[in-house]
N, C-alpha and C positions, 0 to 999 in steps of 0.2 A: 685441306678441304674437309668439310664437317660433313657426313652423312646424316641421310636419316639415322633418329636411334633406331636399334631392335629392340622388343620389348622383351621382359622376361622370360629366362626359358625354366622349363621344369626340367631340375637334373634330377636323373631316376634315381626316387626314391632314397635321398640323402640325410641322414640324422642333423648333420650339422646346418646344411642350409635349411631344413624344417624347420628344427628349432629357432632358425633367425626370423624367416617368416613370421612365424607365431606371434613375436615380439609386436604389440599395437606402436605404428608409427608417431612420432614426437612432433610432426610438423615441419621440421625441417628436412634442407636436403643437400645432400653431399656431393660433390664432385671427386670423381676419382679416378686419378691419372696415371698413367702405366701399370692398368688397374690389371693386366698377366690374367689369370681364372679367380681371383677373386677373393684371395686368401686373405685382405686387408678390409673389402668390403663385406665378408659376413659376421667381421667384427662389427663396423659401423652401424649394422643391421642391426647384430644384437643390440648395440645400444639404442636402436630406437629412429636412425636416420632412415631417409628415400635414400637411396644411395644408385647414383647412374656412372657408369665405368668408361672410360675411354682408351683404347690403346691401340697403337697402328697397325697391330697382327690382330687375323680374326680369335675371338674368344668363343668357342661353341661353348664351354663349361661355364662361362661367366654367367651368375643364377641371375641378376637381374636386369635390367636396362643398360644396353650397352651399345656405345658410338664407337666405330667401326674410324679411328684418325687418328693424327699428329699431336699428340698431347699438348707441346710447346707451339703449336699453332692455335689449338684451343685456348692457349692460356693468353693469347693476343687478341681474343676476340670479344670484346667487352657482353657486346648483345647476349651469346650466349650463356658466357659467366653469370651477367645478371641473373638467371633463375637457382642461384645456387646460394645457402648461405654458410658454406665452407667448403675447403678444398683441400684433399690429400692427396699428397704426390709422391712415387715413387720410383724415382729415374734408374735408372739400372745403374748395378752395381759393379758391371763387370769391370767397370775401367779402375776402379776403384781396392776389389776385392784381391785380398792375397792369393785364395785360390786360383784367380787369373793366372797369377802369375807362377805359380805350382806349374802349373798344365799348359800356357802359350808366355803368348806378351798383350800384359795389358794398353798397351799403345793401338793394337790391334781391335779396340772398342770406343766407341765414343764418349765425347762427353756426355752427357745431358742431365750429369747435375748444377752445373756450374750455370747455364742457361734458362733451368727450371729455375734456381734461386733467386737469380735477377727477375724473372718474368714473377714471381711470389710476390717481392718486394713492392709492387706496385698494386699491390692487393688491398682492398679495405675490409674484408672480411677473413676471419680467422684461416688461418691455412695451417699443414702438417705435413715435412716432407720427411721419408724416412729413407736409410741406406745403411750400411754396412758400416761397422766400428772402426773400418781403417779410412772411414769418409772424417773421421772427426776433425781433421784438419780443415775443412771448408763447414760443416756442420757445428751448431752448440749443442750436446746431445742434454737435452731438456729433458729426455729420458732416453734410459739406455737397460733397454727390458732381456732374457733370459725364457725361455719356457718352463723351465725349474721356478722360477715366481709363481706359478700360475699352476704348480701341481702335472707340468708336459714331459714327460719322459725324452727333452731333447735338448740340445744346446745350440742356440738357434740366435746369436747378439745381436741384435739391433739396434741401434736411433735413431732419435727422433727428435726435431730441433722446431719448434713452435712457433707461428707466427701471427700477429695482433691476437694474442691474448695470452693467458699464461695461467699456470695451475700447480701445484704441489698436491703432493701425494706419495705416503708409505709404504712400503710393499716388502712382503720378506725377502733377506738374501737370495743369490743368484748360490744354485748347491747345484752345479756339473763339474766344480775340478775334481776330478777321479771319481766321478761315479760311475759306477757299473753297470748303474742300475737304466741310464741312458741308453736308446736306439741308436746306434751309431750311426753317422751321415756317409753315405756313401752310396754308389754306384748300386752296389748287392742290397741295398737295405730300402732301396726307394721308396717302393711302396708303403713297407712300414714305417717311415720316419713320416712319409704323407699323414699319414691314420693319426701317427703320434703327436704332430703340430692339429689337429683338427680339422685339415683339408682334404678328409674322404671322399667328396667329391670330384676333387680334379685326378690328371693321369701320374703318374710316376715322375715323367718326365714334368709336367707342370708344377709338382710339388720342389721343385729344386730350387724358384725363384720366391717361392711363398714365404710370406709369414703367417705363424697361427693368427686366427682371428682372436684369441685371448688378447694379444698386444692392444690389436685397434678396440675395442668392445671397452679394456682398460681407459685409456685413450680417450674413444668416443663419448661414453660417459660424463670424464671431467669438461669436455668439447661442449657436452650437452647442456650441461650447468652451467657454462660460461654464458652461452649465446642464451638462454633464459634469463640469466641476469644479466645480461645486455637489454634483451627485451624489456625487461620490468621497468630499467633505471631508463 
């Protein structure tokens, strides 16, 4: 079931979601799915998208427009798709992640990448799902980003496997094997690994499913270029 959206909240007084604001909007607009507090979406920002979030737990931190539902329900629902000309999705990783398996059993979580993908596939506008580097067995990772690319004091893997449309792009080495110089991930460190991926805004706890907005902003940009020259041609 689809609620009303909420509209934008103001998080106090936050350097990183300000600076996405600032960013004048490109005309398009993003869909974003187990959109957590929004660490993917202040990337999309920076590049320039409306970006409205959707995910089944409430979001008080999520900076912009956000529906209050079932992702995988949303993505069956043509009507409201229609107002959207792209879609990132980001299904949880726990089923998937090693750490799961560190600390419980990942049998103990659901799928909901294997379900997103099918529900993608019948998509005619560009989509972006991302997940954890031990997803690559169901994933193509189209890119597989680093926070070390991007100048982030963290080691933070991701991918990202692209859909109706496609894009190349260089980017420096991945430099976290043995660096020191890295905020380590853990428990004791939360908050600072938050700060360090660029998700000052959300809480300690919220920062442990995030990605820096660098990834999508990366990302969003070449996203952006496509669907203008989709337009043009």
């Amino acid at each position: 079931m689809i609620t009303t959206p909420r509209a934008a909240v103001a998080v106090a007084v936050d350097v990183s979601v300000s600076a996405a604001l600032a960013v004048p909007v490109n005309g398009m607009r993003l869909l974003d799915l187990f959109c957590c507090a929004g660490g993917a979406a202040v990337g999309y920002r920076l590049a320039g998208f409306e970006v409205t979030g959707v995910d089944i737990r409430p979001q008080p931190r999520y900076p912009f427009t956000f529906v209050q539902a079932d992702a995988l329900e949303v993505l069956g629902d043509p009507v409201f798709l229609a107002g959207f000309d792209a879609v990132h999705a980001s299904p949880t990783c726990q089923r998937k992640a090693r750490v799961t398996a560190w600390r419980g059993n990942r049998d103990d979580h659901p799928d909901t990448l294997s379900p997103t993908l099918r529900a993608l596939e019948h998509l005619s506008v560009p989509w972006v799902v991302e997940n954890v580097p031990e997803a690559a067995d169901q994933l193509t990772p189209d890119y597989l980003l680093c926070g070390t690319q991007f100048g982030l004091r963290v080691r933070r893997h991701r991918i990202f496997q692209v859909g109706n449309w496609s894009s190349y792009s260089l980017l420096p080495p991945c430099r976290c094997y043995r660096n020191r110089d890295l905020v380590p991930f853990g428990h004791k460190h939360e908050r600072a690994f938050a700060d360090a991926m660029g998700c000052t805004w959300m809480t300690n706890i919220e920062g442990r499913q995030a990605i820096p907005p660098a990834y999508t902003r990366h990302i969003g940009n070449a996203l952006a270029h496509a669907l203008t020259e989709r337009k043009v041609a």
